[in-house]
MILOTI-537308 format. One record per residue (C-alpha): x, y, z; residue in one letter. Coordinates in steps of 0.25 Angstrom, whole numbers. Layout:
<markols>
+-------+-------+-------+---+
:    xx :    yy :    zz : r :
+-------+-------+-------+---+
:     X :     Y :     Z : A :
...
+-------+-------+-------+---+
</markols>
This chain:
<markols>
+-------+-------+-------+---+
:    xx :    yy :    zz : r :
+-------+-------+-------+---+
:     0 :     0 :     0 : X :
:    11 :    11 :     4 : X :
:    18 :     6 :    -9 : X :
:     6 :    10 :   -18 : X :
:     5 :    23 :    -9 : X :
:    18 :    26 :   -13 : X :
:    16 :    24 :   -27 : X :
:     4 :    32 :   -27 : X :
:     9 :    44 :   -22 : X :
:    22 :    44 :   -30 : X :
:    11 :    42 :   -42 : X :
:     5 :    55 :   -36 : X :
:    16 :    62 :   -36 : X :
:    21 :    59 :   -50 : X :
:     6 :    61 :   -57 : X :
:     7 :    77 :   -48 : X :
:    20 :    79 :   -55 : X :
:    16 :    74 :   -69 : X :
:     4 :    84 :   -67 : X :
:    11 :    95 :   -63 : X :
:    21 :    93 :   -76 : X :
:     9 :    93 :   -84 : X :
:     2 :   103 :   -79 : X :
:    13 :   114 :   -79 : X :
:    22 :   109 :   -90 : X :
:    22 :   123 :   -95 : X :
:    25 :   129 :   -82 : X :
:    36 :   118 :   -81 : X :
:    42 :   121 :   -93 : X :
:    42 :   136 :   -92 : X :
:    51 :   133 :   -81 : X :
:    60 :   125 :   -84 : X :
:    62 :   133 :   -99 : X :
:    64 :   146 :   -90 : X :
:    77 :   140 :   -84 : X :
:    81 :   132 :   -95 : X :
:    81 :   145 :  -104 : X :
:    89 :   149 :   -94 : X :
:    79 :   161 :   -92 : X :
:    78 :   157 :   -76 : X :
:    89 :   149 :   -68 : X :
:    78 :   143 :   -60 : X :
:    63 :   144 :   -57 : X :
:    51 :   138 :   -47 : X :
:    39 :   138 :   -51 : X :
:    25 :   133 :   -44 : X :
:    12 :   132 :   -46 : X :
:     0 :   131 :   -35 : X :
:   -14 :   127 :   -40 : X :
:   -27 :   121 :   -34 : X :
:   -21 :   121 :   -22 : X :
:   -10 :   112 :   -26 : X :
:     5 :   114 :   -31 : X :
:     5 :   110 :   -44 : X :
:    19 :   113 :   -48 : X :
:    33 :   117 :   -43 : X :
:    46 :   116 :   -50 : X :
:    60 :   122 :   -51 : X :
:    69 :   124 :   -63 : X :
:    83 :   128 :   -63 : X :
:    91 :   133 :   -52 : X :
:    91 :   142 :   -40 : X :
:   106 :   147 :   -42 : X :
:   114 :   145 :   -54 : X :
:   126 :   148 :   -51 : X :
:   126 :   137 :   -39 : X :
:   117 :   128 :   -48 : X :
:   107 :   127 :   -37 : X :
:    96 :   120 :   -43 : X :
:    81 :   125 :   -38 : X :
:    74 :   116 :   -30 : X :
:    61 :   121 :   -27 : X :
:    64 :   129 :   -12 : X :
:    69 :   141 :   -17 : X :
:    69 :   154 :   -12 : X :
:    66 :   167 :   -21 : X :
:    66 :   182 :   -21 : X :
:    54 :   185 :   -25 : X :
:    54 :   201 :   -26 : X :
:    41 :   207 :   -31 : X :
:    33 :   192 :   -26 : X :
:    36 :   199 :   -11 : X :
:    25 :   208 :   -15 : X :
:    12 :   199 :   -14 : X :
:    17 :   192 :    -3 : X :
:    19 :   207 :     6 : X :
:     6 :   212 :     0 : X :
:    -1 :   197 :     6 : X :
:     5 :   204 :    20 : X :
:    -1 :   216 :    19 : X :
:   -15 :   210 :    16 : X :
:   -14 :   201 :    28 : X :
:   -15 :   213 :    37 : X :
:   -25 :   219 :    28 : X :
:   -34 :   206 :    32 : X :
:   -32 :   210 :    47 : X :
:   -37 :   224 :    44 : X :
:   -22 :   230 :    47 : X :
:   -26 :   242 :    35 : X :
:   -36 :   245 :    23 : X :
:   -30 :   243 :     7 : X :
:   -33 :   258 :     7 : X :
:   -27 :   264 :    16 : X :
:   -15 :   273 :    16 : X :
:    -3 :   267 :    17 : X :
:     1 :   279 :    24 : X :
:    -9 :   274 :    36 : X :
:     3 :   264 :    39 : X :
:    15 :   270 :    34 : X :
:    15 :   285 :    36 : X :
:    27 :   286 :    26 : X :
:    17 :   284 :    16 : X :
:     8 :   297 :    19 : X :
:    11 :   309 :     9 : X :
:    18 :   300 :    -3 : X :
:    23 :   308 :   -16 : X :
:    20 :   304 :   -28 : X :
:    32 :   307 :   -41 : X :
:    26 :   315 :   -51 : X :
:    33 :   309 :   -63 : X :
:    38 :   294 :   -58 : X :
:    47 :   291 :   -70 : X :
:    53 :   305 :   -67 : X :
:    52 :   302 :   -50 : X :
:    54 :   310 :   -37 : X :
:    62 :   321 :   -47 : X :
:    49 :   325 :   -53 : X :
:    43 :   327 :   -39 : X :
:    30 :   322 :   -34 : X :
:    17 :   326 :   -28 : X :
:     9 :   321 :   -16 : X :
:     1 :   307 :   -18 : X :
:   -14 :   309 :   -19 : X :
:   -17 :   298 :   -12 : X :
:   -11 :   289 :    -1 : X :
:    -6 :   276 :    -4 : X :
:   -16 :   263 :     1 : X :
:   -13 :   249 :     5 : X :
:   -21 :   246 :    -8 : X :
:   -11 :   252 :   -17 : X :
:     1 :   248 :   -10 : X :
:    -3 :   233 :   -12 : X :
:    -8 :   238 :   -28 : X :
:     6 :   245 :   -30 : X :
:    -4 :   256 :   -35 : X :
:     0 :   265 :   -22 : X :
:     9 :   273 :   -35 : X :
:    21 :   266 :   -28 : X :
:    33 :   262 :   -39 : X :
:    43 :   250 :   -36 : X :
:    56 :   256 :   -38 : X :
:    58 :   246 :   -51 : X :
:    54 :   254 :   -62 : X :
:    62 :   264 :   -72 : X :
:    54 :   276 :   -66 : X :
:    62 :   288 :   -58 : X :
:    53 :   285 :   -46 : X :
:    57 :   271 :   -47 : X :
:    70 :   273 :   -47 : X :
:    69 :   279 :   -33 : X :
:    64 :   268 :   -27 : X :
:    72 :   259 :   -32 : X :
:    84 :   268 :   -28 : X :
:    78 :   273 :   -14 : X :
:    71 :   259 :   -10 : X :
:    76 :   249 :   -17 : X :
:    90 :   251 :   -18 : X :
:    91 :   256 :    -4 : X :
:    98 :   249 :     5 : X :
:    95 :   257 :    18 : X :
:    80 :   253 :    19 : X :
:    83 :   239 :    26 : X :
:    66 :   239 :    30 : X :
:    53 :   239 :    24 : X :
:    49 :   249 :    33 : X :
:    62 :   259 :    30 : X :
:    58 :   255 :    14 : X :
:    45 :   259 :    13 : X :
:    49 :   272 :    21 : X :
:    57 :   275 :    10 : X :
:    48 :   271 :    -1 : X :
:    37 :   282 :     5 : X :
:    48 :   293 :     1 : X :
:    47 :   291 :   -14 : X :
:    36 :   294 :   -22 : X :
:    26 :   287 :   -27 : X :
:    26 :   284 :   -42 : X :
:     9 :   287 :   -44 : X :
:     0 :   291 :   -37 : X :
:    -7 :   282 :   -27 : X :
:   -17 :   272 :   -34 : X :
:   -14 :   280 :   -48 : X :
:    -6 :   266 :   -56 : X :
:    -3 :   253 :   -52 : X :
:    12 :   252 :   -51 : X :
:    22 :   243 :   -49 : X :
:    28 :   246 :   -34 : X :
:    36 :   246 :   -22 : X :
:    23 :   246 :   -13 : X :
:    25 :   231 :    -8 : X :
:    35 :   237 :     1 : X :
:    24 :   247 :     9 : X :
:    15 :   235 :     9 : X :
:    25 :   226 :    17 : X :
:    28 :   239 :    26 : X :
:    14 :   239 :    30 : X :
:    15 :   226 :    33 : X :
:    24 :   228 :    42 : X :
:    18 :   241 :    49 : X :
:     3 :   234 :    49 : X :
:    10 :   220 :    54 : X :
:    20 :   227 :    65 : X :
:    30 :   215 :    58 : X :
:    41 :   216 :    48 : X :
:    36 :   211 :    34 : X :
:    46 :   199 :    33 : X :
:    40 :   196 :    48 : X :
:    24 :   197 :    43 : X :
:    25 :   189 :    32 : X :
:    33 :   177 :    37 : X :
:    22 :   178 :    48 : X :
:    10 :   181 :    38 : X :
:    14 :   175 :    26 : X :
:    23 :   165 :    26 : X :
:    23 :   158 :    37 : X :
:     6 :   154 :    34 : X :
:    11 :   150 :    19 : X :
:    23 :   142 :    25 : X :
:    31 :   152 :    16 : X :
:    43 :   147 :    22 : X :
:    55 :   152 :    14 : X :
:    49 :   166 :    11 : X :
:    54 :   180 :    19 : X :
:    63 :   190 :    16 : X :
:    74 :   183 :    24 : X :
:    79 :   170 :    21 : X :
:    86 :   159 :    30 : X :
:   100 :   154 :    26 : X :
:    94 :   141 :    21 : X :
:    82 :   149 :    15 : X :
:    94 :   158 :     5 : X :
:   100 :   145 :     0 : X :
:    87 :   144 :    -9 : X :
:    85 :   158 :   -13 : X :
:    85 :   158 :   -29 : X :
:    97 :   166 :   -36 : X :
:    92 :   178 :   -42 : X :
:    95 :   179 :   -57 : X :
:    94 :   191 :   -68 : X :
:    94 :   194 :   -83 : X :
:   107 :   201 :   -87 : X :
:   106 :   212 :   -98 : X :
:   109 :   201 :  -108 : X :
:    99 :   192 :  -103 : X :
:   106 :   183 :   -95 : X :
:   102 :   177 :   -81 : X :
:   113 :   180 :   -71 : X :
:   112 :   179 :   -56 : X :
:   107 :   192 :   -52 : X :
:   116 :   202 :   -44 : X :
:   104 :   204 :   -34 : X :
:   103 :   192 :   -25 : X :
:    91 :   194 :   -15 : X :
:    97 :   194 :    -1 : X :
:    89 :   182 :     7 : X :
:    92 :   187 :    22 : X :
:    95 :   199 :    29 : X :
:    83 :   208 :    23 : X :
:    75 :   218 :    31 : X :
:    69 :   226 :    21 : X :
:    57 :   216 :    19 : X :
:    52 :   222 :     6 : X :
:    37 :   220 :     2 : X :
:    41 :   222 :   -13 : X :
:    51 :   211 :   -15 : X :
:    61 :   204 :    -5 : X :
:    54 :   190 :    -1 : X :
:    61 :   177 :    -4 : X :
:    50 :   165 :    -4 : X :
:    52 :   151 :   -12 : X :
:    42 :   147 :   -22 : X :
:    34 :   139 :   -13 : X :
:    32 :   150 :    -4 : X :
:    26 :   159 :   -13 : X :
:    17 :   148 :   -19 : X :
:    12 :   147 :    -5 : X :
:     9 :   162 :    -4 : X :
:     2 :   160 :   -18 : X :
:    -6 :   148 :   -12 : X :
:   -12 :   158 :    -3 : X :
:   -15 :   170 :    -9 : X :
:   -22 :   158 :   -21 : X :
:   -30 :   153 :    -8 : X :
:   -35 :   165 :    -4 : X :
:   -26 :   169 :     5 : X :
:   -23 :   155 :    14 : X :
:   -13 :   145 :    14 : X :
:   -15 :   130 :    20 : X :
:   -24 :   136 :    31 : X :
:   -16 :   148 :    32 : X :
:   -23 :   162 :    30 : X :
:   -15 :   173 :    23 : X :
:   -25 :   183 :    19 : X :
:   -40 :   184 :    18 : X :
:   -47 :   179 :     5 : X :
:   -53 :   192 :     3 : X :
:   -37 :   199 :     4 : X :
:   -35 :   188 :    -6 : X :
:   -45 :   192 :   -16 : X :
:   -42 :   208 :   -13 : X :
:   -27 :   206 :   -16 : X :
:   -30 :   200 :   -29 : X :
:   -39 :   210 :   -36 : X :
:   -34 :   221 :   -43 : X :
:   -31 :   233 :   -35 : X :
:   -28 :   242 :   -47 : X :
:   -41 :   248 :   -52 : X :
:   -42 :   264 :   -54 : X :
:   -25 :   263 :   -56 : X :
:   -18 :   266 :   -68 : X :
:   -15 :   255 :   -75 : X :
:    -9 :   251 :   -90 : X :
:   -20 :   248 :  -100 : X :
:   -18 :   238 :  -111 : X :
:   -13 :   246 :  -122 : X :
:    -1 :   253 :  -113 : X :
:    12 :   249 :  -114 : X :
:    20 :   243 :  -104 : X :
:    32 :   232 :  -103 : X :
:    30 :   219 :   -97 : X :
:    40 :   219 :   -83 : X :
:    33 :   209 :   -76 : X :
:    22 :   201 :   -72 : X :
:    11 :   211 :   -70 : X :
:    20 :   223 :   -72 : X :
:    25 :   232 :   -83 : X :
:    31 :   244 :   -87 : X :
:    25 :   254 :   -91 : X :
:    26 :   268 :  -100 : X :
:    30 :   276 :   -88 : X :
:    39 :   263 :   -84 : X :
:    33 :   260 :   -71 : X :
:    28 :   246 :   -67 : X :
:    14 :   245 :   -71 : X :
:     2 :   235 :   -71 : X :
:     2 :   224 :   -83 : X :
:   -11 :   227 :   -90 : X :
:   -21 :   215 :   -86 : X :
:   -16 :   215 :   -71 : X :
:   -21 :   220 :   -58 : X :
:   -15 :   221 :   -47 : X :
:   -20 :   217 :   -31 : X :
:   -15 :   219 :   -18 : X :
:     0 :   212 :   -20 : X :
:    -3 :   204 :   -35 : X :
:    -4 :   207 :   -47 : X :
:   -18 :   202 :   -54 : X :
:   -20 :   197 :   -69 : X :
:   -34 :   205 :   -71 : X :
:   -36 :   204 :   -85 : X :
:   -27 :   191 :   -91 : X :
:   -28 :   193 :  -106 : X :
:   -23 :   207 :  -104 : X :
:   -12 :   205 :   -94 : X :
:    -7 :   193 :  -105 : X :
:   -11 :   182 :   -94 : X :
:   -24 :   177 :  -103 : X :
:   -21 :   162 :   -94 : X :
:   -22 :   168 :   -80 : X :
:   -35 :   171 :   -73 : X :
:   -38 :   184 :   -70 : X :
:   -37 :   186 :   -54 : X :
:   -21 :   181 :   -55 : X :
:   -14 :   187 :   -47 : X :
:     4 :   186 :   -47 : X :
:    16 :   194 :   -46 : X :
:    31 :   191 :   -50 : X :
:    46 :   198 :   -44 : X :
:    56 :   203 :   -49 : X :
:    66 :   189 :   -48 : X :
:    53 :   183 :   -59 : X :
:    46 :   176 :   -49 : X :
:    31 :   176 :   -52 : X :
:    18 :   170 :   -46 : X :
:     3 :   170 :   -48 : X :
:   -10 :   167 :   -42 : X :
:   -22 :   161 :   -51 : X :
:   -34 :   160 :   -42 : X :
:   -44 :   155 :   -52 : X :
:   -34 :   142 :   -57 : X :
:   -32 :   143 :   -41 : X :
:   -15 :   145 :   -44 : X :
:    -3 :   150 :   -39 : X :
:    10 :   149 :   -47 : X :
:    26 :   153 :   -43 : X :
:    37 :   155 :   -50 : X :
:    50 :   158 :   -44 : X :
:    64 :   161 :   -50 : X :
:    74 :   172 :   -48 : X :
:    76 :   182 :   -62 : X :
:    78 :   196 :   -57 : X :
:    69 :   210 :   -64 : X :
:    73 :   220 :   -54 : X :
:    87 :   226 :   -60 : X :
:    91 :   216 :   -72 : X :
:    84 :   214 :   -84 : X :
:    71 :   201 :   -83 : X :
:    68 :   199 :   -99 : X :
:    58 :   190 :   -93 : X :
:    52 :   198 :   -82 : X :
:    38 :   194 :   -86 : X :
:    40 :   181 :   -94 : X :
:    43 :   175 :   -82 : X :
:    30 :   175 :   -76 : X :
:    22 :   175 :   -87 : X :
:    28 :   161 :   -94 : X :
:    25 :   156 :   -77 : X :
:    11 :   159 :   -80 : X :
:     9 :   156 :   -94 : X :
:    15 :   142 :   -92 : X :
:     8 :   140 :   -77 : X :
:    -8 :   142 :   -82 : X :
:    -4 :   133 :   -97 : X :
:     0 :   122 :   -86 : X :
:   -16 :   125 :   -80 : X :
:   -22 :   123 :   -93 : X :
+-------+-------+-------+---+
</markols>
C-alpha cells in the first residue's frame, strides 16, 4: 500500500509539472531566450492563479563574474516596487481611521504648509515661483497627482531634486529627506497632472508620524511578518546578502556589464518610500497573493476589502492627462515621456492609490488584459501585475539597471512577461 502511495504521488508531481510546462511554454520560453540572448544574466519568474502557484522558474545566474547560478532564493533591489508596498502602509492606518484621503498633508507634516510651485519646470527654481493654490492631500500624494516631480527627468526642477535629495549624502533619515523635499518646488500645481513623483517618500513619512515607529520597524511588523515576507527590509543579514542579485547595466554600446551601483544591503537609515527595499521573488508573490485576496493572507488581514477596492480605482479624473493623439516616448511600464519631457501617464491607464490600472486595454496596447489590472515595475526591470478577473498574480525579478545607463528594453521587458503570461492562459 505505502509502495503505491509513493507512486501515486511521485505521479502527481510529474502530471503538475507536465502542466505547468504546457500551460506557460510561452512564458517558459521567454525566459529562457532572455538570458540565452544574452539580454539578461538571470531571471525569476512566478505566476499565482486560483489560489495555486502555477509556475516558478529561474534561468541564468545571480553573478556572472563568480558564475553563481540562480536557485530560486534570491534577493532583489526592487527600487520603484517599494512604492506599493509603503502605499499598503499607509492605507493600514487609513483603516484604523488614523486620517482622511483629503486631508492636507500639512495636517501631519507642518513643512508642507505654504508650498511654492515653479512657474516654468523645464526652466526650474530660476524662473521663480508662486504660491500653490491648494494644499497637498493624502489622495494626491498616493495618486502622485500632488504636482510633485521625482528628480529622474531632464527637466530643470528635476535636476534639483536629484542633486539636493538624491545625491545628498547628509539626509541619513526619512524624516530629514522629506524636510528637505518641502523646500523645493512643486512641478504643477496640486491636483492639475498626474506626474510621475518622488511623493512615496511623504507617504512612508506619514507613516511614520501617524505610526509613532520608523518605517522599516512598521512594515516588518504590519507587513511582513503576516505575509511570512521573511527575507524582505531594508536591511539584510549577513547570510541574507550572500543571495542578493548582482546588479547589471547596458553600456553605451549595448553591452551588459556589471553595473558601478551595487545596492548596499546593511547599514541603511534613510528607509525610503520611493525605492530601497530588498524582498525575494516569493515575497513579493505573497504581497500580490493579498492584495489578489482582497487584502488577506492565509488567515491573515492586511487591509480592509473596501481599502482594496479604493486602491484600485483610478484616482486620476479632472487631472490633465495625455490624449490618444499626443505624443510621447514609451520609458516604462505605464510611463512615458512626454513633450514638456516629464514622466507622464500612458494613455489607456489610470492610476489608484499606489498602482498603476489598465482602464482602457486596446488603448493602452494590453488588448489580453482585463480592464481592472492593476501593476508596477522598478528601475532594476522588475515588474509584477495583478489580474483580478483571471484571479492572478504574476512576478518577474531580474536586476538590469534604468536610472543612470541606458535600458534599450526598458519597457519590453515587462510587456513580452505579460504577452507571454496571459498566451499560457488561453
Amino acid at each position: 500500500m505505502k509502495k503505491y502511495l509513493t507512486l501515486g504521488i511521485f505521479l502527481f508531481i510529474g502530471l503538475q509539472l507536465q502542466l505547468q510546462a504546457q500551460t506557460f511554454t510561452e512564458f517558459d520560453q521567454y525566459l529562457f531566450k532572455e538570458v540565452q540572448d544574452g539580454r539578461l544574466v538571470g531571471v525569476h519568474g512566478m505566476v499565482f492563479q486560483d489560489g495555486q502557484l502555477v509556475y516558478n522558474q529561474t534561468y541564468g545566474l545571480r553573478d556572472r563574474e563568480s558564475k553563481d547560478t540562480l536557485r530560486g532564493n534570491e534577493l532583489y533591489f526592487i527600487q520603484s516596487m517599494t512604492k506599493p508596498i509603503v502605499s499598503v502602509a499607509l492605507m493600514t492606518l487609513y483603516d484604523e481611521g488614523k486620517f482622511k484621503l483629503d486631508d492636507p498633508v500639512s495636517k501631519y507634516l507642518p513643512e508642507y504648509a505654504n508650498l511654492q510651485v515653479a512657474n516654468d519646470p523645464t526652466i526650474g527654481s530660476s524662473a521663480g515661483t508662486h504660491p500653490a493654490p491648494s494644499s497637498i492631500t493624502i489622495r494626491q500624494i498616493l495618486s502622485h497627482t500632488a504636482g510633485m516631480s521625482h528628480g529622474i527627468a531632464s527637466i530643470a526642477i528635476d535636476k534639483e531634486i536629484w542633486n539636493g535629495i538624491i545625491l545628498n549624502g547628509n539626509l541619513k533619515t526619512l524624516a530629514q529627506r522629506t524636510e528637505a523635499l518641502a523646500k523645493i518646488p512643486l512641478a504643477f500645481d496640486p491636483g492639475s497632472k498626474w506626474n510621475y513623483s518622488f511623493s512615496p517618500d511623504v507617504v512612508g513619512r506619514l507613516v511614520e508620524v501617524l505610526s509613532g515607529k520608523n518605517l522599516d520597524q512598521y512594515l516588518q511588523e504590519r507587513i511582513f511578518d503576516p505575509l511570512q515576507m521573511n527575507n524582505s527590509g531594508y536591511n539584510l543579514s549577513e547570510a541574507q546578502s550572500q543571495r542578493v542579485k548582482t546588479v547589471y547595466a547596458y553600456s553605451p554600446d549595448s553591452i551588459l556589464t556589471r553595473s558601478w551601483g551595487q545596492p548596499n544591503p546593511s547599514g541603511n537609515t534613510l528607509f525610503a518610500g520611493v525605492n530601497a527595499l530588498f524582498t525575494s521573488a516569493s515575497d513579493y508573490l505573497r504581497f500580490g497573493e493579498m492584495i489578489l485576496n482582497q487584502g488577506e493572507w492565509k488567515g491573515n488581514r492586511i487591509l480592509r476589502p473596501e481599502t482594496v477596492a479604493l486602491m484600485t480605482q483610478d484616482q486620476t479624473k479632472g487631472v490633465q492627462r495625455l490624449g490618444t493623439n499626443d505624443p510621447f516616448t514609451p520609458l516604462g511600464n505605464g510611463i512615458v515621456s512626454d513633450t514638456l519631457g516629464t514622466l507622464n501617464l500612458e494613455p489607456g491607464h489610470g492610476f489608484g492609490l499606489g498602482f498603476a490600472i489598465v482602464q482602457e486595454p486596446e488603448m493602452a496596447n494590453r488588448p489580453e488584459a482585463a480592464k481592472g489590472e492593476i501593476f508596477w515595475s522598478g528601475a532594476n526591470s522588475t515588474h509584477f501585475f495583478i489580474n483580478f478577473e483571471k484571479k492572478l498574480v504574476a512576478v518577474f525579478m531580474t536586476q538590469v539597471a534604468s536610472i543612470g545607463s541606458p535600458n534599450p528594453y526598458g519597457f519590453y521587458f515587462g510587456n513580452e512577461m505579460r504577452n507571454s503570461v496571459y498566451k499560457g492562459l488561453k
